[in-house]
C-alpha positions in Angstrom: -57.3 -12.8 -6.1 -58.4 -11.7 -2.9 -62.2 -9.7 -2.8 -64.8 -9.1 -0.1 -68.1 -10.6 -0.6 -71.2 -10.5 1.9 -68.5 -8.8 4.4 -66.5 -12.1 4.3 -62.7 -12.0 2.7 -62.7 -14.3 -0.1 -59.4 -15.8 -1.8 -59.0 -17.2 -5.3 -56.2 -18.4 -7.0 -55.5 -16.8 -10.7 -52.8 -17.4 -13.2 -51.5 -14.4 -14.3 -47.8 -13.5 -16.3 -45.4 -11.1 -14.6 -44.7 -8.4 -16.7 -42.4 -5.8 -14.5 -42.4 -4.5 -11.2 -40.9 -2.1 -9.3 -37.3 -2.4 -7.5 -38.7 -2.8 -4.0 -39.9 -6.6 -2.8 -43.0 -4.8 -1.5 -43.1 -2.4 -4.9 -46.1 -3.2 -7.0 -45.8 -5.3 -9.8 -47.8 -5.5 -13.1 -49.5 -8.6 -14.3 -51.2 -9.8 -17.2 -53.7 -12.6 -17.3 -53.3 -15.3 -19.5 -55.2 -14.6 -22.3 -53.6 -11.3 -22.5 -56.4 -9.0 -22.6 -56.1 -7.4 -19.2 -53.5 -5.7 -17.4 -53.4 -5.1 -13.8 -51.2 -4.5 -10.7 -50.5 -6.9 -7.6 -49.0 -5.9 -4.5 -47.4 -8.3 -2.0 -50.5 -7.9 0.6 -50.2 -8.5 4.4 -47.6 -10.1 6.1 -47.8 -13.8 5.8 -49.3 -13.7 2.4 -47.9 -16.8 0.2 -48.5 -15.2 -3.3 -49.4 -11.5 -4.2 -52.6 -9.7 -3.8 -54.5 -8.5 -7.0 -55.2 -4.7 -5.9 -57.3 -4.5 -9.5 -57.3 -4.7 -13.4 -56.6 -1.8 -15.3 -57.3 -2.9 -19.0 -53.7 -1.8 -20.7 -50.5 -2.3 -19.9 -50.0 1.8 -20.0 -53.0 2.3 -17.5 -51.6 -0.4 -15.3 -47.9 1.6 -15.2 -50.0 5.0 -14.8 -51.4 3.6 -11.6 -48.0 2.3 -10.5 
């Protein structure tokens, strides 16, 4: 999970479960965490990135789609 804190980038790792995605390698994909109570989308980031980027939790699995 990658946030900004005190204007510094800050990266932490999370284990989430891939749930779908789009067709495109740089389409969105949707991820839950692992104790399935939170949906959320992850984007492949900038170039150079080894895993995804969380771009945010959306609660449900339908809000997470929604904001595909």
């Amino acid at each position: 999970m990658r946030t900004v804190r005190d204007g510094r980038v800050v990266d932490e790792e999370e284990a989430v479960w891939l749930v779908g995605s789009e067709p495109s390698e740089d389409g969105y994909r949707i991820v839950m965490r692992e104790d399935g109570l939170q949906f959320g989308l992850a984007s492949s980031g900038f170039h150079g990135d080894e895993y995804p980027i969380l771009v945010g939790w959306y609660g449900s699995l339908t809000s997470a789609f929604l904001a595909m």
